[in-house]
C-alpha positions in Angstrom: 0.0 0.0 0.0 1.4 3.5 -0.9 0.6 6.2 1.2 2.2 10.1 0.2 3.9 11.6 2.9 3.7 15.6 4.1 7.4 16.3 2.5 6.5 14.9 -1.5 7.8 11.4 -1.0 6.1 8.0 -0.9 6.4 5.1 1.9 6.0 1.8 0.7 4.7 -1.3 2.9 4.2 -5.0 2.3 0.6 -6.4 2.6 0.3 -10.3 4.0 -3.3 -10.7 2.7 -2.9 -14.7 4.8 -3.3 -13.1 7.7 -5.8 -9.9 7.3 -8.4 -11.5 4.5 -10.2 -8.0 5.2 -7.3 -6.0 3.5 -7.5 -8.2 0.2 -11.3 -7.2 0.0 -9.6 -3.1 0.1 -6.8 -3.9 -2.0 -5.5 -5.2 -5.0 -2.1 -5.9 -6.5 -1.4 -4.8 -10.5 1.2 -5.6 -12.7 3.2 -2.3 -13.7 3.7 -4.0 -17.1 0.6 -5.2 -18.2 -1.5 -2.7 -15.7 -3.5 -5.7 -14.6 -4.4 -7.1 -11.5 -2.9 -10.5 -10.4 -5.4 -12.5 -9.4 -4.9 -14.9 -6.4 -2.4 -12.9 -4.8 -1.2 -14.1 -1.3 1.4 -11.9 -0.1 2.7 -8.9 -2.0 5.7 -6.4 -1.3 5.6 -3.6 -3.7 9.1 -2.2 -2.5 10.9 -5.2 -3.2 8.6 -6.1 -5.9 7.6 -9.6 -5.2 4.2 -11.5 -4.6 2.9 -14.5 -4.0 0.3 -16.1 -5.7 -2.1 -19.6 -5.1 -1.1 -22.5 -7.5 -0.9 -26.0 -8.2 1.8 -28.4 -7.4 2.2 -31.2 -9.7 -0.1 -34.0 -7.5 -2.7 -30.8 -7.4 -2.4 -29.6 -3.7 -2.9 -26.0 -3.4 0.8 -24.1 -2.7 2.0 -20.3 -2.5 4.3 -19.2 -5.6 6.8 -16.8 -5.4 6.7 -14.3 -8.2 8.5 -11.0 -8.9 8.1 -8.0 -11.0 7.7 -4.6 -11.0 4.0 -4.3 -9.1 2.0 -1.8 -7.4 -0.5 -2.4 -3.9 -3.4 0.1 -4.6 -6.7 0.5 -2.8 -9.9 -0.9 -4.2 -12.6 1.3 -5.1 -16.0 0.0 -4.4 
C-alpha cells in the first residue's frame, strides 16, 4: 500500500493478505507491465517487488508461488 507523505515522498509497505483476508477485499495488487491485476495474490511487497500467488503443485495440492516484477498495492474502489 502506498501512502504520500507531508514532505512529496512515498512510503512503501508490504501487505500479507494470509493473515488480514479484510485488506485483500480493500486492496489489490497490479502488474506495472501489463497494468493488470494479479489474481490470487497471497502476499505482496511492492518495494521489493515480489508477490505471491495460489497454484498447483504437480499432485494438485494447493501451494503459494513466489513471483516477482515490478508491481503496485493500490486501494480498491468499491
Amino acid at each position: 500500500m502506498t501512502k504520500p507523505r507531508a514532505r512529496g515522498g512515498f512510503r512503501v509497505t508490504a501487505i500479507d493478505f494470509r493473515t488480514d483476508p479484510v485488506k485483500a477485499r480493500r486492496h489489490r495488487v497490479v502488474s506495472l507491465v501489463t497494468h493488470a491485476d494479479i489474481p490470487d495474490t497471497v502476499w505482496a511487497d511492492d518495494e521489493a517487488g515480489c508477490y505471491g500467488e495460489r497454484g498447483r503443485d504437480a499432485k494438485g495440492k494447493q501451494i503459494v508461488v513466489e513471483q516477482s516484477g515490478p508491481i503496485r498495492i493500490v486501494s480498491a474502489k468499491r
